[in-house]
C-alpha positions as CSV (number, residue, x, y, z in Angstrom):
1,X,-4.3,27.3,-2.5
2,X,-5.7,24.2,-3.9
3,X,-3.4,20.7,-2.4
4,X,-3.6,17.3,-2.9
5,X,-5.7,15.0,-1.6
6,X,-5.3,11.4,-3.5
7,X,-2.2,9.8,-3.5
8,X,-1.9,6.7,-5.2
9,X,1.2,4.6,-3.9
10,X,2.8,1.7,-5.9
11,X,4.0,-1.1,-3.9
12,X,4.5,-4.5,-4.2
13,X,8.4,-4.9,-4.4
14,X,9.0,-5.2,-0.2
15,X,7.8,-7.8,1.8
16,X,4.2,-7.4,2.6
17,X,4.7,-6.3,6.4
18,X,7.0,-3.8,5.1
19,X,4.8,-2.9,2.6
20,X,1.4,-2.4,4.4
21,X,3.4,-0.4,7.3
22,X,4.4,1.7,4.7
23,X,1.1,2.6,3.9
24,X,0.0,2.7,7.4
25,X,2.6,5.1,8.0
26,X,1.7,7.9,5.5
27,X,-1.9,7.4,6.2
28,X,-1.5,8.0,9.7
29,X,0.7,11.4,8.6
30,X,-1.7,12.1,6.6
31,X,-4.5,12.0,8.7
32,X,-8.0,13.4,7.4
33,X,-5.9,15.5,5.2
34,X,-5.7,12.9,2.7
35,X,-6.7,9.8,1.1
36,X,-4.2,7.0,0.2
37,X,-4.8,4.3,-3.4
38,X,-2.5,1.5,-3.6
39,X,-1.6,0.1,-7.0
40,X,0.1,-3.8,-6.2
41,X,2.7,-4.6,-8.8
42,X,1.3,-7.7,-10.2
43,X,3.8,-10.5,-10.2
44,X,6.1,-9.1,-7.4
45,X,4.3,-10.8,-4.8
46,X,5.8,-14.7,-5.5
47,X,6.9,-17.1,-3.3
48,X,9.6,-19.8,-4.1
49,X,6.4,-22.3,-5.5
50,X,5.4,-19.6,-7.9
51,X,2.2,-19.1,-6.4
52,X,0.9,-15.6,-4.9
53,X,0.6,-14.3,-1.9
54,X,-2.4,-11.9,-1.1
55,X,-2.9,-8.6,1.4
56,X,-6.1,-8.3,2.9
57,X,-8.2,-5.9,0.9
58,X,-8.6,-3.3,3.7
59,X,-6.3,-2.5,6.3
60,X,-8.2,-0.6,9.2
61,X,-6.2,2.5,9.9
């Protein structure tokens, strides 16, 4: 039986802690199973002054 193994997740809407523990989280149940792609929601990530706050590109898992 053929399963997934890519699974894009949007996020972007949370805080970022929230957000890159989210990830964390299914990649760890995941495990070598799977792969995880993030899509960030361009423009959700604002602060008060309007400017943007960034994640790290890569999170070591």
């Amino acid at each position: 039986m053929k399963r997934h193994r890519i699974f894009k997740l949007k996020i972007g809407t949370r805080a970022v802690g929230d957000d890159v523990a989210h990830v964390v989280a299914i990649k760890k149940a995941l495990g070598g199973r799977g792969e995880v792609r993030v899509n960030i929601r361009r423009g959700a990530r604002r602060t008060r002054s309007g400017s943007r706050r960034v994640l790290p590109t890569r999170t070591a898992v």
